[in-house]
N, CA, C and O atoms as a GROMACS GRO file, in nm:
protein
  536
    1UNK      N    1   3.916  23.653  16.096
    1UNK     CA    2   3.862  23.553  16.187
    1UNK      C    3   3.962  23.439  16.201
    1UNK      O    4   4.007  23.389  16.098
    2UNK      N    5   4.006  23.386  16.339
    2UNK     CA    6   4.103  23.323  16.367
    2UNK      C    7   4.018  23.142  16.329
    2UNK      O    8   3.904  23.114  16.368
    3UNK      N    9   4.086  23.067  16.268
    3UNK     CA   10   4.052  22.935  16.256
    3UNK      C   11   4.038  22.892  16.397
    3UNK      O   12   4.119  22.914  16.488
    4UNK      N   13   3.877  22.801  16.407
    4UNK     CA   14   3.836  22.720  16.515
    4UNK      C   15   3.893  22.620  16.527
    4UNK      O   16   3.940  22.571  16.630
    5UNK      N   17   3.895  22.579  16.410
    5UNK     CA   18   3.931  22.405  16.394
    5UNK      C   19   4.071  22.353  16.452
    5UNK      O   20   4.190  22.379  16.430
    6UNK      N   21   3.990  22.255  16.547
    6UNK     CA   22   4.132  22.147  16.617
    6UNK      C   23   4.148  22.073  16.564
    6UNK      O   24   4.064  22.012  16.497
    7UNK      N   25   4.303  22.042  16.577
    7UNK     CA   26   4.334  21.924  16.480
    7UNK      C   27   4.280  21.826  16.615
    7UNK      O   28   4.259  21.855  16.733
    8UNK      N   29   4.272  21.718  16.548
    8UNK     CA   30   4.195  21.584  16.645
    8UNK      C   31   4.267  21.534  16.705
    8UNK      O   32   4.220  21.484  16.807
    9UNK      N   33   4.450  21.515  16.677
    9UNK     CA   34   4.542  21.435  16.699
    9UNK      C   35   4.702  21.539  16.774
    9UNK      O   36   4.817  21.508  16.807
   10UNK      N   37   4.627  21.656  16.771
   10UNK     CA   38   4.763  21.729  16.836
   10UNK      C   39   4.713  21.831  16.928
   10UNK      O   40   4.712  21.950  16.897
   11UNK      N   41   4.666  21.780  17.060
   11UNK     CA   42   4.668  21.838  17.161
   11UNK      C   43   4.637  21.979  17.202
   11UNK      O   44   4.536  22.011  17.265
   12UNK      N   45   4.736  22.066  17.158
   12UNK     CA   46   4.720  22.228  17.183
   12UNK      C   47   4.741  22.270  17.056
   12UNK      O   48   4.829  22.351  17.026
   13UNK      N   49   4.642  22.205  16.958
   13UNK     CA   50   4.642  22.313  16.846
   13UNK      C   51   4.553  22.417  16.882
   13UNK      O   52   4.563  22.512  16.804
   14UNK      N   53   4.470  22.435  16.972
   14UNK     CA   54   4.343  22.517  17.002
   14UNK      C   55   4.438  22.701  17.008
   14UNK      O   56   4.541  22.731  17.068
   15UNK      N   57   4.360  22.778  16.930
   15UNK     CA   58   4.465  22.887  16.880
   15UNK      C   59   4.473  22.960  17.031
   15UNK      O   60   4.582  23.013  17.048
   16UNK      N   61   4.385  22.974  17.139
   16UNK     CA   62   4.440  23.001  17.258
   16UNK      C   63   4.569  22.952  17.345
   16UNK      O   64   4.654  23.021  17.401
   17UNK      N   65   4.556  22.823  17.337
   17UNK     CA   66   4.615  22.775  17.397
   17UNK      C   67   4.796  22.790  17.340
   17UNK      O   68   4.894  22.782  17.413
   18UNK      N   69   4.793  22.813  17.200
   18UNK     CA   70   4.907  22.839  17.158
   18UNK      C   71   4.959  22.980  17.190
   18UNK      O   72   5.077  22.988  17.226
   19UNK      N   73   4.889  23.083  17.182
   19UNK     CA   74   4.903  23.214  17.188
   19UNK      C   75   4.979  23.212  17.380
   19UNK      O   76   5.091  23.254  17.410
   20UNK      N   77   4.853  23.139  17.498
   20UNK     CA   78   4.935  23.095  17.587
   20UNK      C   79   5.069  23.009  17.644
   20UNK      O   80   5.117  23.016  17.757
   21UNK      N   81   5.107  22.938  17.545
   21UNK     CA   82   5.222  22.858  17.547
   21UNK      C   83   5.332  22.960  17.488
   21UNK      O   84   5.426  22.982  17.565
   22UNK      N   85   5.335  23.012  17.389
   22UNK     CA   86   5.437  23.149  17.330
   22UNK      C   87   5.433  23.243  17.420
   22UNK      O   88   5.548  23.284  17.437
   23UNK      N   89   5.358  23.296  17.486
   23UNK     CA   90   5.370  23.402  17.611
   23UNK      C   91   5.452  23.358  17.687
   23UNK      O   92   5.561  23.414  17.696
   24UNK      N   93   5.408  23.195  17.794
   24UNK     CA   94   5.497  23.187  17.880
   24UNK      C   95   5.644  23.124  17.862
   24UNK      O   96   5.724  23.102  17.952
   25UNK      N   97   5.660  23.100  17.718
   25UNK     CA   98   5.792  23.100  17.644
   25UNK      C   99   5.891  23.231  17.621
   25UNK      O  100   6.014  23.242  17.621
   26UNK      N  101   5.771  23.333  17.599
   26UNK     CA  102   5.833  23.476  17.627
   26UNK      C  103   5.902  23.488  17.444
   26UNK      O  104   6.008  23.542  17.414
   27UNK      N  105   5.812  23.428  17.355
   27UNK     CA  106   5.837  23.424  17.231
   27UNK      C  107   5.722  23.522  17.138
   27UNK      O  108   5.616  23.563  17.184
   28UNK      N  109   5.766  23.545  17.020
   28UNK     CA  110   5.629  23.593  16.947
   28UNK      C  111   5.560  23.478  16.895
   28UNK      O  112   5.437  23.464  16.898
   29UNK      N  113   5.642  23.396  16.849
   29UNK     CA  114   5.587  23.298  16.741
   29UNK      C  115   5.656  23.148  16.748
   29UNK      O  116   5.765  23.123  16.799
   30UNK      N  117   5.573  23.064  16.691
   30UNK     CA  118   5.655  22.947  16.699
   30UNK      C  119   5.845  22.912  16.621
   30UNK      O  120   5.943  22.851  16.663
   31UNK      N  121   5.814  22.994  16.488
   31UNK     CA  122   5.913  23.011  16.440
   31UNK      C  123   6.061  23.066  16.535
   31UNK      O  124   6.175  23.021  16.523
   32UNK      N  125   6.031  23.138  16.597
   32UNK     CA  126   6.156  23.210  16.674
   32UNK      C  127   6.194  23.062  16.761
   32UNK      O  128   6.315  23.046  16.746
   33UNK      N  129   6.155  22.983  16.820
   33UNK     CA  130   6.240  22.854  16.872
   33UNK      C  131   6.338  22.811  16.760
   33UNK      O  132   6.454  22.782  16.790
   34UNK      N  133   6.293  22.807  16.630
   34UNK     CA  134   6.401  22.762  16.574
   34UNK      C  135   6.518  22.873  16.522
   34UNK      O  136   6.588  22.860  16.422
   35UNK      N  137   6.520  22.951  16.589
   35UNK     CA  138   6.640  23.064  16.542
   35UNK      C  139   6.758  22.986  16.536
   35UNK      O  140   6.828  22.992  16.434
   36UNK      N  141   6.790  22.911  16.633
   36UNK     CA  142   6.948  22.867  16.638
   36UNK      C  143   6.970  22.743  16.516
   36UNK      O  144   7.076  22.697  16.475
   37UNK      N  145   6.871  22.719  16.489
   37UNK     CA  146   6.963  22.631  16.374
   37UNK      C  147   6.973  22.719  16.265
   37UNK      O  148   6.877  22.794  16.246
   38UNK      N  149   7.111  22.727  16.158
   38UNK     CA  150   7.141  22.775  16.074
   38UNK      C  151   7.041  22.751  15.978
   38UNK      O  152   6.974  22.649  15.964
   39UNK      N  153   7.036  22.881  15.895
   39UNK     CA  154   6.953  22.888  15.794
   39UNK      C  155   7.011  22.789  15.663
   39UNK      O  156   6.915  22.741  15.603
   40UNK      N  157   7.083  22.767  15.631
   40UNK     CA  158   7.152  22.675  15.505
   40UNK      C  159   7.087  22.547  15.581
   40UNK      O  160   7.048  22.464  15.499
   41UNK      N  161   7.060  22.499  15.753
   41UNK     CA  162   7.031  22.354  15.725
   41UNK      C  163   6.815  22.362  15.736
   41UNK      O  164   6.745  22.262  15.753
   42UNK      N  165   6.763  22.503  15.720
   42UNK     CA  166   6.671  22.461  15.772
   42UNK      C  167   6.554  22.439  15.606
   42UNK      O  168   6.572  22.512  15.508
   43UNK      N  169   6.478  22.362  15.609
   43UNK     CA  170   6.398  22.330  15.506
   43UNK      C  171   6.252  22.481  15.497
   43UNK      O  172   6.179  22.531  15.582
   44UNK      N  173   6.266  22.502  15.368
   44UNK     CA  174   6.202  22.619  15.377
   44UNK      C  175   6.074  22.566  15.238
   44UNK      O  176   5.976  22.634  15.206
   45UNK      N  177   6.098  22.484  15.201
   45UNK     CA  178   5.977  22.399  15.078
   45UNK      C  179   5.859  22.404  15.164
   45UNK      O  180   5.870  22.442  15.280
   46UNK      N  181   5.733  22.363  15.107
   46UNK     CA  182   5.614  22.273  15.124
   46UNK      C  183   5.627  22.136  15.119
   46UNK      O  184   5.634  22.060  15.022
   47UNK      N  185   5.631  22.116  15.240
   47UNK     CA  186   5.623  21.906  15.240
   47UNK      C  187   5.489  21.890  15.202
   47UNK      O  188   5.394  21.961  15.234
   48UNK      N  189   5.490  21.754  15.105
   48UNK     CA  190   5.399  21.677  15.076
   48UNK      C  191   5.292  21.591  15.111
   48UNK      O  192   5.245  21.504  15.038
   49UNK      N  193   5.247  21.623  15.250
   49UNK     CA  194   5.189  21.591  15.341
   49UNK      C  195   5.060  21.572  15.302
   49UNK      O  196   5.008  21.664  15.239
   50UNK      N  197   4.991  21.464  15.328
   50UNK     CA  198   4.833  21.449  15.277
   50UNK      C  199   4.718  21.519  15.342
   50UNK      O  200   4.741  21.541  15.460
   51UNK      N  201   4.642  21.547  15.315
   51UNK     CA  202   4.543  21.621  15.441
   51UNK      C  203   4.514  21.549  15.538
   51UNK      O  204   4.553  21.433  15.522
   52UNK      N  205   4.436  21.577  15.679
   52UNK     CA  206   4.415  21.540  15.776
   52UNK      C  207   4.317  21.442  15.733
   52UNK      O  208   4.256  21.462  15.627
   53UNK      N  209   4.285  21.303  15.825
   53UNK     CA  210   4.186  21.208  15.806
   53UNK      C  211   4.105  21.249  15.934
   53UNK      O  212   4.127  21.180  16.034
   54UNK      N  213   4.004  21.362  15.946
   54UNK     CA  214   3.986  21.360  16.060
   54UNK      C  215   3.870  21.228  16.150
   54UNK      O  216   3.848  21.217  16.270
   55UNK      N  217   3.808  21.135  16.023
   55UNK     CA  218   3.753  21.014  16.085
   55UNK      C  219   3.829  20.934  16.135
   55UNK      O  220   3.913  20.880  16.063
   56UNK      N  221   3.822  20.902  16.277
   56UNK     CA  222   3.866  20.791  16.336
   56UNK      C  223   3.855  20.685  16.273
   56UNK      O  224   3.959  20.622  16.258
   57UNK      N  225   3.755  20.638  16.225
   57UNK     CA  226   3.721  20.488  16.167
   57UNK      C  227   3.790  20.512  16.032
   57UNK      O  228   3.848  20.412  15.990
   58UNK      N  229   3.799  20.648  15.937
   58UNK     CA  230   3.876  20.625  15.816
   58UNK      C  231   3.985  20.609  15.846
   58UNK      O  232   4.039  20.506  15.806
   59UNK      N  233   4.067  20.710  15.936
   59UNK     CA  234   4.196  20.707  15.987
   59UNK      C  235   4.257  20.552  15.978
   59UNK      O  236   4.344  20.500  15.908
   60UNK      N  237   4.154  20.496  16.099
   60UNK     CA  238   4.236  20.336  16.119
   60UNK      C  239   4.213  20.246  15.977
   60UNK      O  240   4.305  20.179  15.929
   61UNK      N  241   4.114  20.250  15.932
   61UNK     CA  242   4.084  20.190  15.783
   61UNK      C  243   4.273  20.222  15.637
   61UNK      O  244   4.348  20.167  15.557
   62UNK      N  245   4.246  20.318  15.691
   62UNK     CA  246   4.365  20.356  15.583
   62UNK      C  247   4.494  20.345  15.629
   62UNK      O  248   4.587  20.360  15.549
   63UNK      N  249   4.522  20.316  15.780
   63UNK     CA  250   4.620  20.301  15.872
   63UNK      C  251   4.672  20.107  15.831
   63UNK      O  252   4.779  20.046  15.831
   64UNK      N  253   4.552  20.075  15.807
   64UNK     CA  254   4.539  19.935  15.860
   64UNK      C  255   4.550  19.855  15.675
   64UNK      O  256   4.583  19.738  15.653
   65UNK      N  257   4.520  19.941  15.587
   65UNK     CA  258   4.541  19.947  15.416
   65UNK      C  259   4.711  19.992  15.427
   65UNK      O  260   4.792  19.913  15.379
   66UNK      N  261   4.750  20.094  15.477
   66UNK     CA  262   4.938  20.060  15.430
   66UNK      C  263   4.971  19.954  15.542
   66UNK      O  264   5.042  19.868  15.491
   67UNK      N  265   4.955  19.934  15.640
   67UNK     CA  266   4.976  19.803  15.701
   67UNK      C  267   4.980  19.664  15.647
   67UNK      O  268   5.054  19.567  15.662
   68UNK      N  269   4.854  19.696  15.564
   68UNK     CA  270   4.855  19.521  15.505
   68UNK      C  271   4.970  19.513  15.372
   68UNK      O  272   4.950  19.418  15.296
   69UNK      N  273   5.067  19.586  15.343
   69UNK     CA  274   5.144  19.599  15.270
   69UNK      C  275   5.264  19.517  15.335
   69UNK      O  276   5.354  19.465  15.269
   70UNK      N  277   5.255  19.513  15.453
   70UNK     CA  278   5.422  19.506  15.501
   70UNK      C  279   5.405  19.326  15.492
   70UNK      O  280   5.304  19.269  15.451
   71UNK      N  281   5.507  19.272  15.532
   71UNK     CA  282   5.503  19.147  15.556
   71UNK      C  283   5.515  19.153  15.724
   71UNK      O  284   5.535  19.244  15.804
   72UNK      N  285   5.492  19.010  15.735
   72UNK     CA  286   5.483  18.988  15.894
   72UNK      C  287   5.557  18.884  15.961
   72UNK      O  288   5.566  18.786  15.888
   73UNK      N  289   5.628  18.864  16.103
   73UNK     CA  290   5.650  18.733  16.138
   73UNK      C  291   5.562  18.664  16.192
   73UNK      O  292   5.610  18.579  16.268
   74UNK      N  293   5.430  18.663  16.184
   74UNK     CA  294   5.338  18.576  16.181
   74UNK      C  295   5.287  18.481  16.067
   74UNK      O  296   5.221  18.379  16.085
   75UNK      N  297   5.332  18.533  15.938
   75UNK     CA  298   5.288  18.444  15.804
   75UNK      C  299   5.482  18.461  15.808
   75UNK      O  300   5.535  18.459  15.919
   76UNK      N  301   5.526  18.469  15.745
   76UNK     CA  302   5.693  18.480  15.734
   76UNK      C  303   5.774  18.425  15.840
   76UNK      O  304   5.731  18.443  15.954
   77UNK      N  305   5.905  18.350  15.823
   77UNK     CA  306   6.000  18.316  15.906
   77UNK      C  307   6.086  18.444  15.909
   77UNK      O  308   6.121  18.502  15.807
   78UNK      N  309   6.115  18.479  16.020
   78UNK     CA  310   6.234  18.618  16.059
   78UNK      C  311   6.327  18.540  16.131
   78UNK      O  312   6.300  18.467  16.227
   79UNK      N  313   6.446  18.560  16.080
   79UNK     CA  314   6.573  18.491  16.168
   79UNK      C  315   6.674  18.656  16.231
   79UNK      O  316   6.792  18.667  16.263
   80UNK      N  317   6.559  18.765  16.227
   80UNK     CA  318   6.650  18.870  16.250
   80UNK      C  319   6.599  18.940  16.413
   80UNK      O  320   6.486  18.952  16.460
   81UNK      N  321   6.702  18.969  16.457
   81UNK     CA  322   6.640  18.998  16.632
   81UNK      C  323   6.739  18.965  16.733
   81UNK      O  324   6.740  18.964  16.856
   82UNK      N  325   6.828  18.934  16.634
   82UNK     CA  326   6.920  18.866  16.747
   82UNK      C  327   6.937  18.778  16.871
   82UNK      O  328   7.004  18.794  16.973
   83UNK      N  329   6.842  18.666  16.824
   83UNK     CA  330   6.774  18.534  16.911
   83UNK      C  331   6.662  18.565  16.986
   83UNK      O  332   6.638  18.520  17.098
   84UNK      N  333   6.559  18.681  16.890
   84UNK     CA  334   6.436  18.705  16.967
   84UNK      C  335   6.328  18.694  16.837
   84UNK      O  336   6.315  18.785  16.756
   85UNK      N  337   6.274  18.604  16.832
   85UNK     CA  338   6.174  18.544  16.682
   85UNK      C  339   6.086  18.512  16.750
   85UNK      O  340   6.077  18.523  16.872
   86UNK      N  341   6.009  18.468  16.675
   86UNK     CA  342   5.886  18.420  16.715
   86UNK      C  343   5.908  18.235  16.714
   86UNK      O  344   5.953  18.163  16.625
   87UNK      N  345   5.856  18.200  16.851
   87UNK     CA  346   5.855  18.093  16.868
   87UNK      C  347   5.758  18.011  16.933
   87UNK      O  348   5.671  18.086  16.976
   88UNK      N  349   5.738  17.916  16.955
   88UNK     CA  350   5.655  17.804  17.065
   88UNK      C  351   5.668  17.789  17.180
   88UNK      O  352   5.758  17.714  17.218
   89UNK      N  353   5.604  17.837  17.252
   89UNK     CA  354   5.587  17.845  17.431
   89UNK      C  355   5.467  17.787  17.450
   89UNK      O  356   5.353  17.827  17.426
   90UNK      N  357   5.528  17.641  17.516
   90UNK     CA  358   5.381  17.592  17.572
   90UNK      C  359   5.337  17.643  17.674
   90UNK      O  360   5.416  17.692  17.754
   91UNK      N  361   5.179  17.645  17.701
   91UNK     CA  362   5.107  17.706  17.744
   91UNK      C  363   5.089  17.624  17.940
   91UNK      O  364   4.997  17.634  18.022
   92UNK      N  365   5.202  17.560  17.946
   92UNK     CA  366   5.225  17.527  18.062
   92UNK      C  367   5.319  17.638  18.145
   92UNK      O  368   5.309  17.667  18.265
   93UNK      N  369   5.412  17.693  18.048
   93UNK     CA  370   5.493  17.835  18.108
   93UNK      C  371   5.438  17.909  18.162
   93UNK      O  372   5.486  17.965  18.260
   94UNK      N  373   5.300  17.938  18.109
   94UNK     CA  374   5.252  18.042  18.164
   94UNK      C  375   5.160  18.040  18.331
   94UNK      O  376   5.134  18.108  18.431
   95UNK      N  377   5.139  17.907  18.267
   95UNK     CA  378   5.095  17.834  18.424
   95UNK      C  379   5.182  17.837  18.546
   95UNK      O  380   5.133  17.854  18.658
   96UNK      N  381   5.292  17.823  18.530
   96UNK     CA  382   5.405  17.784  18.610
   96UNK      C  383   5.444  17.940  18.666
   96UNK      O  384   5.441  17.975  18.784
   97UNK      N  385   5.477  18.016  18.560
   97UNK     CA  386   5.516  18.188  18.587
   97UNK      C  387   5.409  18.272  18.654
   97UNK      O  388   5.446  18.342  18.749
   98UNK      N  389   5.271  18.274  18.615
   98UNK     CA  390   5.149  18.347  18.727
   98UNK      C  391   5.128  18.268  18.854
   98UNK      O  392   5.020  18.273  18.912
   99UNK      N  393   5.229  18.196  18.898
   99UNK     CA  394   5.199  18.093  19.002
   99UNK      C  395   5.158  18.214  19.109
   99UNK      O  396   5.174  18.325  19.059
  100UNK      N  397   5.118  18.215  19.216
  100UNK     CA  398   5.102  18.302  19.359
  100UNK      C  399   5.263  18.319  19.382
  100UNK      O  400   5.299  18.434  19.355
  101UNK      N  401   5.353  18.244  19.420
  101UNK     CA  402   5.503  18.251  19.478
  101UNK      C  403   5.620  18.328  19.399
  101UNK      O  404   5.733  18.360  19.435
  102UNK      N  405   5.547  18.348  19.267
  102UNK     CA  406   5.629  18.445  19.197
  102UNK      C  407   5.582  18.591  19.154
  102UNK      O  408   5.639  18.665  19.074
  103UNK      N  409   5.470  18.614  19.221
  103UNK     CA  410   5.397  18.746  19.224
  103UNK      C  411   5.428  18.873  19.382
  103UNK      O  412   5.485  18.851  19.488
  104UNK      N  413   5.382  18.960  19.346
  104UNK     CA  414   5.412  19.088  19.442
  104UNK      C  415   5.333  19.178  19.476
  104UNK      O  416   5.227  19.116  19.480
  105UNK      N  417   5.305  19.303  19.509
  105UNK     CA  418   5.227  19.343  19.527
  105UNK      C  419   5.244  19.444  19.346
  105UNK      O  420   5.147  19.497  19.293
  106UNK      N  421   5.349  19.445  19.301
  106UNK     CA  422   5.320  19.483  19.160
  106UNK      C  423   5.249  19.386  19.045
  106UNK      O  424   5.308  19.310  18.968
  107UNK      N  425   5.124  19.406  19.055
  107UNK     CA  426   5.028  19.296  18.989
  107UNK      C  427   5.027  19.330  18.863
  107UNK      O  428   5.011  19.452  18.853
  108UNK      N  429   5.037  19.278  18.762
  108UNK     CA  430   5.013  19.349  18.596
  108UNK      C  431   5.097  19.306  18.562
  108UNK      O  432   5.189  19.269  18.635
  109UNK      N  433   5.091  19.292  18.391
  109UNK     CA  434   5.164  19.263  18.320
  109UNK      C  435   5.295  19.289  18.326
  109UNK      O  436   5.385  19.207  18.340
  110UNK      N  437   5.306  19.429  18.313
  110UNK     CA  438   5.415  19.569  18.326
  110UNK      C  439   5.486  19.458  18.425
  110UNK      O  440   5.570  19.385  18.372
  111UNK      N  441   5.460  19.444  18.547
  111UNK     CA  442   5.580  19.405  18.655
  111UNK      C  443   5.576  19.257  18.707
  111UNK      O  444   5.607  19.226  18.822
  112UNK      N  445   5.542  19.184  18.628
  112UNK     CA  446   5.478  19.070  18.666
  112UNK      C  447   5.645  18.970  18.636
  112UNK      O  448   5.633  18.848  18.650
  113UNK      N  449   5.784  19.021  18.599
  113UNK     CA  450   5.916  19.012  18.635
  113UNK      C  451   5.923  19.004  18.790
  113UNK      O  452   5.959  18.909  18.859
  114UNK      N  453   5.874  19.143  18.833
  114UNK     CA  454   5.956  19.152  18.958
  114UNK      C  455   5.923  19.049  19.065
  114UNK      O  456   6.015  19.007  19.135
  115UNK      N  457   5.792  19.002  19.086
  115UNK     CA  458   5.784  18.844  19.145
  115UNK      C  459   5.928  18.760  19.131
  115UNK      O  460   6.013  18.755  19.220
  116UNK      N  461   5.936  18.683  18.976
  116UNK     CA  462   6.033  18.600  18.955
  116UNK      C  463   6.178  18.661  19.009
  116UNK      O  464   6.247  18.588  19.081
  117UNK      N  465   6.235  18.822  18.968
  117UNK     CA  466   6.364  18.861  19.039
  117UNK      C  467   6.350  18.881  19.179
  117UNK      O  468   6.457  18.928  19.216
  118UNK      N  469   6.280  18.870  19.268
  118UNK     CA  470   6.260  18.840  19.417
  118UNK      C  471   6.264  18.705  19.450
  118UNK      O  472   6.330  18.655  19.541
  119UNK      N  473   6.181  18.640  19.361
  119UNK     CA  474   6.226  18.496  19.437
  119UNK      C  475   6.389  18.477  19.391
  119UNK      O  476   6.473  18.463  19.480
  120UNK      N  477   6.422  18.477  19.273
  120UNK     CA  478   6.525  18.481  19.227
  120UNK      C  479   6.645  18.502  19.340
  120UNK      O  480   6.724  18.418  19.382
  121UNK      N  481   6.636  18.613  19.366
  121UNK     CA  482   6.720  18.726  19.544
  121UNK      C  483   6.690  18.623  19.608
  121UNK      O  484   6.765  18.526  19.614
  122UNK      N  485   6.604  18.628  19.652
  122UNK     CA  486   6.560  18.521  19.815
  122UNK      C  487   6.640  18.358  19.787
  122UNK      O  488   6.702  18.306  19.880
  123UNK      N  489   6.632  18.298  19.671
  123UNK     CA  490   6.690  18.189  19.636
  123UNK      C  491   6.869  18.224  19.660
  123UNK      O  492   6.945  18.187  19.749
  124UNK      N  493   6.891  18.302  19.552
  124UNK     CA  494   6.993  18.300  19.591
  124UNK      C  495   7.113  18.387  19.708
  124UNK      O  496   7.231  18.369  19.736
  125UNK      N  497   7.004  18.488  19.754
  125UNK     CA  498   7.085  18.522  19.875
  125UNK      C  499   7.083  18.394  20.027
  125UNK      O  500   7.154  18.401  20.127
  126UNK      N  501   6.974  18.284  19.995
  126UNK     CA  502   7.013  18.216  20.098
  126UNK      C  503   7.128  18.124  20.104
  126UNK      O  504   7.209  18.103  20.194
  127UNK      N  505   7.110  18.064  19.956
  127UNK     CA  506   7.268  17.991  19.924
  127UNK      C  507   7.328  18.069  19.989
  127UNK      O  508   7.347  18.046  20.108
  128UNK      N  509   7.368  18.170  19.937
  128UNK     CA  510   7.513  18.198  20.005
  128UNK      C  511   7.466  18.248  20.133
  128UNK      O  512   7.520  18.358  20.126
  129UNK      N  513   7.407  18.249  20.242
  129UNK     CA  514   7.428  18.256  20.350
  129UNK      C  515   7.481  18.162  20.428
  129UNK      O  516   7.556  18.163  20.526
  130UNK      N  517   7.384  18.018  20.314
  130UNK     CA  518   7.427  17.946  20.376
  130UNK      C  519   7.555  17.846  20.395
  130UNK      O  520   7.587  17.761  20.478
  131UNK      N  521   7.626  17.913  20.247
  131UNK     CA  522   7.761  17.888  20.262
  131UNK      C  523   7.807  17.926  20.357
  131UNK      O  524   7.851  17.842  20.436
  132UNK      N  525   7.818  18.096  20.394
  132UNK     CA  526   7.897  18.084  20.493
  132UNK      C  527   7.864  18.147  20.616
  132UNK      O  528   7.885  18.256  20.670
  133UNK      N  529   7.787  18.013  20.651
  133UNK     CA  530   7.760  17.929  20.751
  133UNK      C  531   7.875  17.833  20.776
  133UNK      O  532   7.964  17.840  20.861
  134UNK      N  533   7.851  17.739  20.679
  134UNK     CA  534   7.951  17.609  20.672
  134UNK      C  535   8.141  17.652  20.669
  134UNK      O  536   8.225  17.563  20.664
   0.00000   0.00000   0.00000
């Protein structure tokens, strides 16, 4: 009897769906993709891998337990980033940057740049037009 069980977190573990993905690979098995790497570099042990957490809520619980291990630049000073730290932005910037005149029809976070590099263009392609003009 072929195992039911999906893993929760990897997509096409469902044993059909694998059996269909190796067909239209034109493979027997998953193993045969890795033919070309040499056998001296390939790992042939049991990794130490913990079992599956399949609770969501344990998952993030125990996600969020090695997390609280690390340090942070929110309690900690980081001088590393190469002049990108955490700093103080008054909350007038943000006023000034969602203005209407620096927005586009790309609304969202994601593109909420391309406003400012359009006005940006428009500013400065008129200068120089209007240099040479003069």
């Amino acid at each position: 009897m072929v195992n039911k069980k999906v893993h929760p977190y990897i997509p096409n573990s469902v044993e059909e769906v694998k059996r269909e993905m190796l067909k239209e690979l034109g493979i027997k098995n998953s193993e045969d993709i890795f033919d070309a790497i040499p056998d001296h570099l390939r790992f042939r042990g049991k990794m130490d891998i913990p079992k599956p957490i399949l609770s969501e809520a344990r998952l993030r619980k125990h996600v969020e337990g090695i997390l609280k291990k690390n340090k942070n630049c929110k309690d900690n000073i980081s001088f590393l980033g190469g002049g990108c730290w955490q700093h103080y932005v008054p909350s007038v910037c943000d006023t000034i940057v969602s203005r209407d005149e620096f927005l586009t029809a790309y609304v969202g976070e994601a593109y909420s740049d391309h406003g400012k590099f359009q006005a940006l263009f428009e500013t400065a392609n008129t200068i120089i037009k209007k240099a040479e003009w003069t």
